[in-house]
C-alpha positions as CSV (number, residue, x, y, z in Angstrom):
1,X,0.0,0.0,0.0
2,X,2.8,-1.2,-0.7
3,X,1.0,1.9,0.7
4,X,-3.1,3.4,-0.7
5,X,-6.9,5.3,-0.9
6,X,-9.7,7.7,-0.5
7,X,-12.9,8.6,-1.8
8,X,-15.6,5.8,-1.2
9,X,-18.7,5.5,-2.4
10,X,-22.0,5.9,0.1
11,X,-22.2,2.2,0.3
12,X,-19.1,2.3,2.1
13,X,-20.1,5.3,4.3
14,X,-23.6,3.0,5.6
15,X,-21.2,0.0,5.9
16,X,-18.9,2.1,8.2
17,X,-22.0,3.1,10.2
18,X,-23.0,0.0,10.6
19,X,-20.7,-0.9,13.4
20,X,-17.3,-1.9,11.1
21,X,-15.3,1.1,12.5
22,X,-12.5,0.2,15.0
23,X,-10.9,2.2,18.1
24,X,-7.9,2.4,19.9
25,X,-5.5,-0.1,21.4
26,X,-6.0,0.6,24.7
27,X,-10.0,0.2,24.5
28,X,-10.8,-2.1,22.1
29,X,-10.0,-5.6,22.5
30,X,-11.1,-7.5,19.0
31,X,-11.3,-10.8,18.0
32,X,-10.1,-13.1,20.8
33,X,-10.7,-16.9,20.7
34,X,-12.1,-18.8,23.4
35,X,-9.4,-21.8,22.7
36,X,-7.8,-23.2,25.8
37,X,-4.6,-25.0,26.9
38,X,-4.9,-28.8,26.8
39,X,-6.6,-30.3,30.4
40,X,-3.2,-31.4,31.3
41,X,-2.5,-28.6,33.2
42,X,-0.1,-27.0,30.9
43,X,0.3,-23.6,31.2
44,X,-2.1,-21.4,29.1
45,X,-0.3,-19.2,26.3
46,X,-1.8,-16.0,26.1
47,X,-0.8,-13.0,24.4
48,X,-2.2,-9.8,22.7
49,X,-1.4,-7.9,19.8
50,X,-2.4,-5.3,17.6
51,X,-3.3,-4.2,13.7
52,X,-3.4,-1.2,12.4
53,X,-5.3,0.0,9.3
54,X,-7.7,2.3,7.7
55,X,-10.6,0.9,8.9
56,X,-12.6,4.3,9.0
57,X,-12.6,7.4,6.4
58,X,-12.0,7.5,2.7
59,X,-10.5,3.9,2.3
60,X,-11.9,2.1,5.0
61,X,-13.2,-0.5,2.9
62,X,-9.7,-2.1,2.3
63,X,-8.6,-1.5,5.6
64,X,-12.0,-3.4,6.6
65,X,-10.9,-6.2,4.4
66,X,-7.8,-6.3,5.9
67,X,-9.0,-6.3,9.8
68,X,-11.6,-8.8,8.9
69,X,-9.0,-11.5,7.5
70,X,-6.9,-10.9,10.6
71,X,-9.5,-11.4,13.0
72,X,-10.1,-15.1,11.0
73,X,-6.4,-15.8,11.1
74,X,-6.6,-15.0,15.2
75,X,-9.8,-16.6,15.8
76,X,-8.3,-20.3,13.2
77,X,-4.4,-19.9,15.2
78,X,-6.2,-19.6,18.6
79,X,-7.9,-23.2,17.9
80,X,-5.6,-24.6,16.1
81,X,-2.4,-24.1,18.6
82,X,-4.2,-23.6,22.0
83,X,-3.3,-20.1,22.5
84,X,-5.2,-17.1,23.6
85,X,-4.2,-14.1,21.7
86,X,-6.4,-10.9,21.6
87,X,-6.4,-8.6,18.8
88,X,-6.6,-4.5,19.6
89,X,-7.8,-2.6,16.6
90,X,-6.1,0.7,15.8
91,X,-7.3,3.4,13.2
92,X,-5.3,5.0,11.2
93,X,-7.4,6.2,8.4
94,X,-3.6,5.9,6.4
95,X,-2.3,8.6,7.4
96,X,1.3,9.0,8.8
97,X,0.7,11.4,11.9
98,X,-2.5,9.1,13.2
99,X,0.0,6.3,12.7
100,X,2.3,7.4,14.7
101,X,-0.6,8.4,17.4
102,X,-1.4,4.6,17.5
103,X,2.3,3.3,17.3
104,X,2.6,5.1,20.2
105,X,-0.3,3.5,22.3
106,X,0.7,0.2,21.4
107,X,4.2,0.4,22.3
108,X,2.6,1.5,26.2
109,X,0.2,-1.7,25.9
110,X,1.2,-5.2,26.0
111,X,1.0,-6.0,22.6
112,X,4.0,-8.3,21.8
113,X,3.4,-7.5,18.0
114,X,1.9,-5.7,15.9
115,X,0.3,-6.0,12.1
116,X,0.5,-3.2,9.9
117,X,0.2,-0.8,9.1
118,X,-1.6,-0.3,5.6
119,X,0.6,2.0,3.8
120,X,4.4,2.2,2.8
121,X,4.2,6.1,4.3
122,X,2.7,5.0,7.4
123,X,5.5,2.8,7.8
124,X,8.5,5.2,6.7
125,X,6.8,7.3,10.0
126,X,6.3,4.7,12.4
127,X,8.9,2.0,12.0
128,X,11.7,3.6,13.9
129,X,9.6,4.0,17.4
130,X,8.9,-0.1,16.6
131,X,12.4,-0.6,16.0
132,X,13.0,1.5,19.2
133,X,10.8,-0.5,21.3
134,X,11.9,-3.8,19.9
135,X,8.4,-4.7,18.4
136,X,7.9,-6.6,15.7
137,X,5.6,-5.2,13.2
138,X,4.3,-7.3,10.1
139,X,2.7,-5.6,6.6
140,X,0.4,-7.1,4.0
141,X,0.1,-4.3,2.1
142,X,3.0,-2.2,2.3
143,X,6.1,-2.4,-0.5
144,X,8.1,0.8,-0.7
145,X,11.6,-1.1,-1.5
146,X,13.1,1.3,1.2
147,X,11.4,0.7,4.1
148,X,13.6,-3.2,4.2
149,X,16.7,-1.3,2.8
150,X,17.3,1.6,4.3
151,X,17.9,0.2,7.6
152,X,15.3,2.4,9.7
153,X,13.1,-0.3,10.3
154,X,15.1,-3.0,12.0
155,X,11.6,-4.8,13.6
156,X,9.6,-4.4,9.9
157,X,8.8,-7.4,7.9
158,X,6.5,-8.1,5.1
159,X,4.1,-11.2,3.4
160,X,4.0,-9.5,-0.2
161,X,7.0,-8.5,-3.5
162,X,8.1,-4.8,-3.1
163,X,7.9,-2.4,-5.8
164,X,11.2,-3.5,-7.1
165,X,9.3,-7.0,-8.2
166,X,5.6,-5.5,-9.1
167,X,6.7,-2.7,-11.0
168,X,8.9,-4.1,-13.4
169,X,6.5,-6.6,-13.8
170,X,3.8,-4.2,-14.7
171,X,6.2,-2.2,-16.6
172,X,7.1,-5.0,-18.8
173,X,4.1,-6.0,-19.5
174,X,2.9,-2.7,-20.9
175,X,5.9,-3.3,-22.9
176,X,5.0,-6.7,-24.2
177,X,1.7,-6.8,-24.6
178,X,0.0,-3.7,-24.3
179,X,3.0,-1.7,-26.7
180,X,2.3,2.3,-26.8
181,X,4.5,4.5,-28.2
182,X,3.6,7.2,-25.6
183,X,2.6,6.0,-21.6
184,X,0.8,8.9,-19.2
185,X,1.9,7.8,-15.4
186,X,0.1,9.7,-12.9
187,X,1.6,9.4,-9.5
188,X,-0.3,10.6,-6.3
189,X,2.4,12.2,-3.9
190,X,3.0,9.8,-1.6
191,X,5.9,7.5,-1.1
192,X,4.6,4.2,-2.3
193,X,2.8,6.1,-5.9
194,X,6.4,8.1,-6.1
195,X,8.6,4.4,-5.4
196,X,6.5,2.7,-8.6
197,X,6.6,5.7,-10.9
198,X,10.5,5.5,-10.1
199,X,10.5,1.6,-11.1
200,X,8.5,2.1,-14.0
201,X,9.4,4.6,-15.7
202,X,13.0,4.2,-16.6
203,X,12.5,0.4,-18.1
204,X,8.9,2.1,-20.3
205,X,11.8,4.6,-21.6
206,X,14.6,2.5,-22.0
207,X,12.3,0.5,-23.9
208,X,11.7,3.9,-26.8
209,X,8.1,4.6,-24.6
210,X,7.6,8.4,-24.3
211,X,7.0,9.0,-20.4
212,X,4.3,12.0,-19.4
213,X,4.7,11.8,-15.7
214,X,2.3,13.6,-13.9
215,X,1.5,14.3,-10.1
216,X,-1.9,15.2,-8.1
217,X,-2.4,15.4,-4.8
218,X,-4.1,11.8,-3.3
219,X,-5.2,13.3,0.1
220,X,-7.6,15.9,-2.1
221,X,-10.8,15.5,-1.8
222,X,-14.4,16.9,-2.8
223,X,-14.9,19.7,-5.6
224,X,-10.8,20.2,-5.1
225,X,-10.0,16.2,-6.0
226,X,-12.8,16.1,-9.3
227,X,-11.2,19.6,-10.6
228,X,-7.4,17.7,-10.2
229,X,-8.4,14.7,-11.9
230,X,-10.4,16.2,-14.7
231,X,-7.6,18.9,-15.0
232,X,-5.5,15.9,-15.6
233,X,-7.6,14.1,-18.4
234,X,-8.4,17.7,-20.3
235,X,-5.0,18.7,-20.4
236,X,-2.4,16.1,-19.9
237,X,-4.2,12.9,-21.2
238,X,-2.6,13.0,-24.9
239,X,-4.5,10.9,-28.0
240,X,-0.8,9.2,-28.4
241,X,-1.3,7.9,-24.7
242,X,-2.6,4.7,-25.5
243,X,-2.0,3.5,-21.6
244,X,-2.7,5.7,-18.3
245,X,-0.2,3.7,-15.8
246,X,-2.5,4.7,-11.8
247,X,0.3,3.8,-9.2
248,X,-2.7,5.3,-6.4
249,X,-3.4,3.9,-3.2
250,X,-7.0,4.9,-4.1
251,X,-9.3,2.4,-5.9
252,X,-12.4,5.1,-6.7
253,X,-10.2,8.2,-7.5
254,X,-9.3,5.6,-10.6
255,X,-12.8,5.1,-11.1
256,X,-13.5,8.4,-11.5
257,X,-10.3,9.2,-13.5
258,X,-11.6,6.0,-15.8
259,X,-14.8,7.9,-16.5
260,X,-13.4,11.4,-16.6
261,X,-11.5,10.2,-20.2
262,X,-15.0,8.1,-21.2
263,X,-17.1,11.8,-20.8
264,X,-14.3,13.6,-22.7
265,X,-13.8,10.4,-25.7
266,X,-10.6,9.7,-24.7
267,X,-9.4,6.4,-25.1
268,X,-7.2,4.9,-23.4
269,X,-6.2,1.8,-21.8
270,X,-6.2,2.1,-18.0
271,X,-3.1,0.1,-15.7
272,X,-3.5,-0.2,-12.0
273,X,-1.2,-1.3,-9.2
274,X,-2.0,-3.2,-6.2
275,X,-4.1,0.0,-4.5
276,X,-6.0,0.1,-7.3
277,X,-7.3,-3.4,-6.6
278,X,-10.7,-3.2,-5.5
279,X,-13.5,-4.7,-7.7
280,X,-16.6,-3.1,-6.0
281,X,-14.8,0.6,-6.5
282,X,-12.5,0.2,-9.9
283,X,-14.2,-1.8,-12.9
284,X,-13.4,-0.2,-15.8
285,X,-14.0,-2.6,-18.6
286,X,-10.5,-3.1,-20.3
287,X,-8.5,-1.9,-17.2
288,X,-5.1,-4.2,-16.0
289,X,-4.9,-4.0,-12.0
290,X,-1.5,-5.8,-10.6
291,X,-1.6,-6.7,-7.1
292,X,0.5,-8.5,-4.7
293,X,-1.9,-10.9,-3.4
294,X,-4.1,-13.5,-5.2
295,X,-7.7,-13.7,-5.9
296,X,-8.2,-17.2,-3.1
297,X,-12.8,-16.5,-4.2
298,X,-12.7,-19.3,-6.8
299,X,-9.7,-21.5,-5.4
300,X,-10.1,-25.3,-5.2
301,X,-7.7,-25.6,-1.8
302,X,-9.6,-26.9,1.0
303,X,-7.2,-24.5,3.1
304,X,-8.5,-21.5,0.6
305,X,-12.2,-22.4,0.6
306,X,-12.2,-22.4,4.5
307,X,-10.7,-18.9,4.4
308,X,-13.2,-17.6,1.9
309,X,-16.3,-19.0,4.1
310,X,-14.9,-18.3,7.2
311,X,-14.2,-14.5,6.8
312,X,-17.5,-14.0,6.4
313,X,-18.4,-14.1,9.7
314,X,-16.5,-10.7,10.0
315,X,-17.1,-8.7,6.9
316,X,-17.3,-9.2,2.8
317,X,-14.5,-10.9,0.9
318,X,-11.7,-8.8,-0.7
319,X,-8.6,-10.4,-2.0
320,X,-7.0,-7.1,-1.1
321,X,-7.5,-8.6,2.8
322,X,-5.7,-12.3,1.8
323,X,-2.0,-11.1,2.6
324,X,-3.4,-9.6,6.0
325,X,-4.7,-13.0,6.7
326,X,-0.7,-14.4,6.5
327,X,0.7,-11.2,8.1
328,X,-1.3,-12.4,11.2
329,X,-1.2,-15.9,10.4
330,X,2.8,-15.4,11.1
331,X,2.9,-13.5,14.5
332,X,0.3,-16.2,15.8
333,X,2.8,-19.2,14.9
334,X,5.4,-17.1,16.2
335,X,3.7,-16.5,19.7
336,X,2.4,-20.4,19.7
337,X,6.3,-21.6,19.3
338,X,7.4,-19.7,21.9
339,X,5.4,-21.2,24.2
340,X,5.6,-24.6,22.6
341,X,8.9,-23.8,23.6
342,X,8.1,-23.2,27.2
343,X,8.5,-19.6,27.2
344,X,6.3,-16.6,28.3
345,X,5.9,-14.5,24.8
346,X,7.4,-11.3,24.8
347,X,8.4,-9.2,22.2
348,X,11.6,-9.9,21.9
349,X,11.1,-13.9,21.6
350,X,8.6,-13.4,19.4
351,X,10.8,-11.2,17.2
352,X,13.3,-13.7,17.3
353,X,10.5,-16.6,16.3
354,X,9.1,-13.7,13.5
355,X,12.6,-13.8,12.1
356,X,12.8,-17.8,12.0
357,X,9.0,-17.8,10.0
358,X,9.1,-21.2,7.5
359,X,5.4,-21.6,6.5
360,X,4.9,-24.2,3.2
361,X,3.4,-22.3,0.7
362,X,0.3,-25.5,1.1
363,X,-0.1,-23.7,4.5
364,X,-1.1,-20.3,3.1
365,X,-3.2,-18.3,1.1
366,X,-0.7,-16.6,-0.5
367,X,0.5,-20.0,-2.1
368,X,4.3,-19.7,-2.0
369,X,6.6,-19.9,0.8
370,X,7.0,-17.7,4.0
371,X,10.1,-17.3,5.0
372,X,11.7,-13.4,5.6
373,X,15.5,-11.9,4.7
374,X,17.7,-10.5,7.5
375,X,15.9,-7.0,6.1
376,X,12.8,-8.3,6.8
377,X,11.8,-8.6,3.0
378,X,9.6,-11.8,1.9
379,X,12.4,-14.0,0.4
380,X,9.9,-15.1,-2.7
381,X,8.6,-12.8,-5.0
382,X,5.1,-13.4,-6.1
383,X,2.8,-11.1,-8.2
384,X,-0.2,-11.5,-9.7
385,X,-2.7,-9.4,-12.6
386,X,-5.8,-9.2,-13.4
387,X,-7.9,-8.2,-16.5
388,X,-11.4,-6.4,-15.8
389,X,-14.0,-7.5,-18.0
390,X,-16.7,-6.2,-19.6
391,X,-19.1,-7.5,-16.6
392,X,-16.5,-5.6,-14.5
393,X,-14.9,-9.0,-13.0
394,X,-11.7,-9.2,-12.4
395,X,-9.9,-11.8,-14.2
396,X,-6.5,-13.4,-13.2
397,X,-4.0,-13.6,-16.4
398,X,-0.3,-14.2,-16.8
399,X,2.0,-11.5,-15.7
400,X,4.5,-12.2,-18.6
């Protein structure tokens, strides 16, 4: 989200009011399992943790998908392993200075780990006061390359590619398949939009593809965010622009960009990235989305089908949630082996067991192996795309 988001449609707004919202780690206590410690006497293993996402205001519908897979992952690791973890929700509607509001709370509780957050700028502002406090945090979403490399994040670790791996993916695809002579990328001014537009654009030029690169402002919204975007279709959009490359972190701001250039008859082919991955917001017929997670609706796997069913005990489907449901699925084992172990989890033993993850890629969603480099990087790199079609489903295709 890799980091990503914003403006959601009304049905989002009722779901919201409904009761899907979330508050802070030191008042809410979500998703706890009732699983005990075998009857012979063994000591209990309890725990608690935290997740952090956008589960209210402009792109609370992915965050929603993303809590509601982690409370399943909680809820299956409690009764599979005997443990008692809790789950604290914390809010941070993606944006960096909440973030760090929340890091902050959960570093005073006794969360021994933490999931999240959403977006690759909330984790550029948060991970060095996790790092400080020797807390493990684990992302399903975010994938600025940075945030492993740079060496401010020592407790950071992530279930999905980074932008090194989906954008030249994307990038050569375009080339491949999609072949313009002239490619319009529109990045929205935050770090993970600006760390894909960086990938990208040098192998679409190297390659003889003109580059328009374009910037808008992703935290707009209202009258200012439909002037930007139909600013950028009137004037920037050019007829030799056969594909519009959307690095956003914001599924409907692509919708809306996607009918901007149908009301003005201009064509052109539409290419989203992984926070452009949301079927009920972005369904332009024609449109490529890329994501870092897979589609697990239609999957044959026993393991997949009981995810699918079971989530919906907390909220709708989304593959955009999947990776969340690994994210969690890892500090879980981590907390269970330590007190397989015989230890008391704390967050420094389960930062050691996070960094010692080996999960089979048959024992996931996410269908290829767990397993994290000393930068806390996945050490696979999967990525997956998807073709909308005219019924506005998303269809999964080959990436090369």
């Amino acid at each position: 989200m890799k980091g990503r988001l914003f403006l959601v449609a009304a049905a989002l707004t009722a779901l919201i009011a409904a009761g899907c919202g979330s508050s802070s780690s030191s008042s809410s206590s979500a998703t706890s399992s009732a699983a005990k410690a075998a009857s012979t006497g063994s000591k209990k293993c309890t725990a608690s943790i935290a997740i952090e996402g956008p589960f209210t205001g402009p792109v609370a519908q992915l965050g929603l998908e993303q809590l509601h897979f982690a409370e399943l992952a909680v809820a299956n690791d409690n009764t599979a392993n005997a443990t008692d973890v809790t789950m604290a929700q914390d809010d941070t509607q993606l944006t960096p200075s909440i973030a760090v509001t929340k890091t902050e709370s959960i570093i005073g509780s006794s969360a021994v780990a933490a999931v999240g957050p959403a977006g690759s700028q909330e984790v550029e502002a948060v991970g060095p006061l996790f790092g400080k406090a020797g807390l493990a945090f684990v992302s399903g979403s975010a994938t600025l390359p940075a945030l492993a490399s740079s060496g401010k994040n020592p407790t950071f670790f992530r279930v999905v590619p980074d932008d090194d791996v989906q954008g030249p993916q994307d990038a050569n695809y375009i080339i491949k398949h999609l072949k313009p002579k002239a490619v319009l990328i529109i990045d929205d001014d935050e770090a993970y939009s600006q760390g894909l537009v960086k990938v990208m654009t040098p192998i679409l030029q190297k390659a003889g593809i003109k580059v328009n690169h374009q910037t808008y402002n992703g935290t707009d919204t209202g009258a200012t965010l439909a002037s930007a975007l139909t600013s950028l279709v009137t004037s920037q959009l050019n007829p030799s622009e056969t594909v519009t490359v959307l690095p956003w972190q914001t599924a409907a701001n692509a919708q809306q960009f996607g009918l901007d250039a149908q009301q003005q008859h201009k064509t052109t082919t539409l290419f989203g990235t992984d926070g452009t991955d949301s079927p009920s917001q972005f369904k332009i017929p024609g449109t490529y989305v890329s994501n870092f997670g897979p589609d697990i609706s239609t999957s044959t796997s026993s393991l997949d089908k009981s995810i699918v069913s079971g989530v919906a005990q907390y909220g709708p489907y989304g593959a955009f949630g999947v990776p969340t449901y690994a994210a969690t699925d890892v500090e879980m084992k981590a907390i269970a082996s330590v007190c397989k172990s015989g230890g008391t989890p704390s967050r420094s033993n389960v930062l050691a067991a996070i960094r010692k993850t080996d999960i089979p890629a048959s024992d996931n969603p996410l269908g290829v192996p767990i397993a994290f480099k000393a930068n806390g990087d996945l050490a696979g790199s999967p990525g997956y795309l998807f073709k909308i079609n005219s019924a506005g489903k998303y269809i999964a295709i080959p990436t090369h």
